[in-house]
N, C-alpha and C positions, 0 to 999 in steps of 0.2 A: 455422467452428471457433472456439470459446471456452473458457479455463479460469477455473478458478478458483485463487488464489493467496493464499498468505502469504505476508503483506508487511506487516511491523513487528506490532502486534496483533490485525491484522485479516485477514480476509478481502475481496478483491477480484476481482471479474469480469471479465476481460480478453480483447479479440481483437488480433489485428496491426495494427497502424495507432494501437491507443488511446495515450490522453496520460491517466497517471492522477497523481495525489496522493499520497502514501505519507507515513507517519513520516519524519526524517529520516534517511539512508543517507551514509554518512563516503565519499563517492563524489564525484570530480569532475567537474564539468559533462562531456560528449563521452564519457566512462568507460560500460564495460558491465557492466551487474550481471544475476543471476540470480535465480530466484524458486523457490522448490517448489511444485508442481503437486499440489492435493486433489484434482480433479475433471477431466476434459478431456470436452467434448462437440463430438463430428464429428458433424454431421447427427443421423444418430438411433441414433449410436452414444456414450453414455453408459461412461466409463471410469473407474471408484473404484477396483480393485485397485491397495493399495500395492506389490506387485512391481512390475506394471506401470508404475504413476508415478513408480518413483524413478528410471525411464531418460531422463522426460518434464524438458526444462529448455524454460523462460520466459525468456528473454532480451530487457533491456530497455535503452535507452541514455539516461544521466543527463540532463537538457535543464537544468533548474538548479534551485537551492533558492526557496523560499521561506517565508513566515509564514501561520500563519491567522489565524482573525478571534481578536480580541481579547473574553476569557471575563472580566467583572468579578465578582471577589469580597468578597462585604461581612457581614461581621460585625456583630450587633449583639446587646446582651443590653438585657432591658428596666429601666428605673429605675437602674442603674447608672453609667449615661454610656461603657460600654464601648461603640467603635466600631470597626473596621478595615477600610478597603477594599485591596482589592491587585488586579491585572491578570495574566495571562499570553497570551500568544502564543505555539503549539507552532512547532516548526520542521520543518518539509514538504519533500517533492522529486520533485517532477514525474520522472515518466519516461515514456519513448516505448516501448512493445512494439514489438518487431522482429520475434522467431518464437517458435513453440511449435513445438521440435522434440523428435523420439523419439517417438512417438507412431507405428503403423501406420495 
């Protein structure tokens, strides 16, 4: 059994057991957070009805933060001598999927 989830901007694929990635979540490490459920597939049972999914909770437990890779940004215009480089690193958080429960 697998679903799929919103989690921060995205969509993500998840079963019991996985360690995923996510935006950051103002959650402390050991902390249990929850997901909404788009999609859940059992076997070859396929489930989209949003009745049905807003009973469906994803439950995951915080493991800890961290950064991504570092995006360099550089500005340049030509013959002018305008330059500008800048950096960012998003801030991420691991979490562990525990259950996909509500679902028959």
């Amino acid at each position: 059994m697998y679903a799929i989830v919103k989690a921060g901007g995205r969509q993500e694929k998840v079963a019991v057991g996985d360690t995923v990635t996510v935006d950051r979540i103002d959650a402390a490490a050991g902390s249990t957070v929850t997901f909404p459920a788009i999609l859940v597939v059992d076997g070859a049972t396929v489930t989209t009805d949003a009745k049905v999914l807003s009973g469906v909770k994803v439950t995951a437990e915080v493991v800890d933060e961290t950064k991504g890779e570092k995006i360099h940004i550089l500005r340049y215009k030509n013959k002018t001598g305008y330059r500008r480089r800048q950096g960012h690193r998003s801030k991420n958080t691991r979490v562990l999927i525990t259950a996909i429960s509500g679902i028959n």
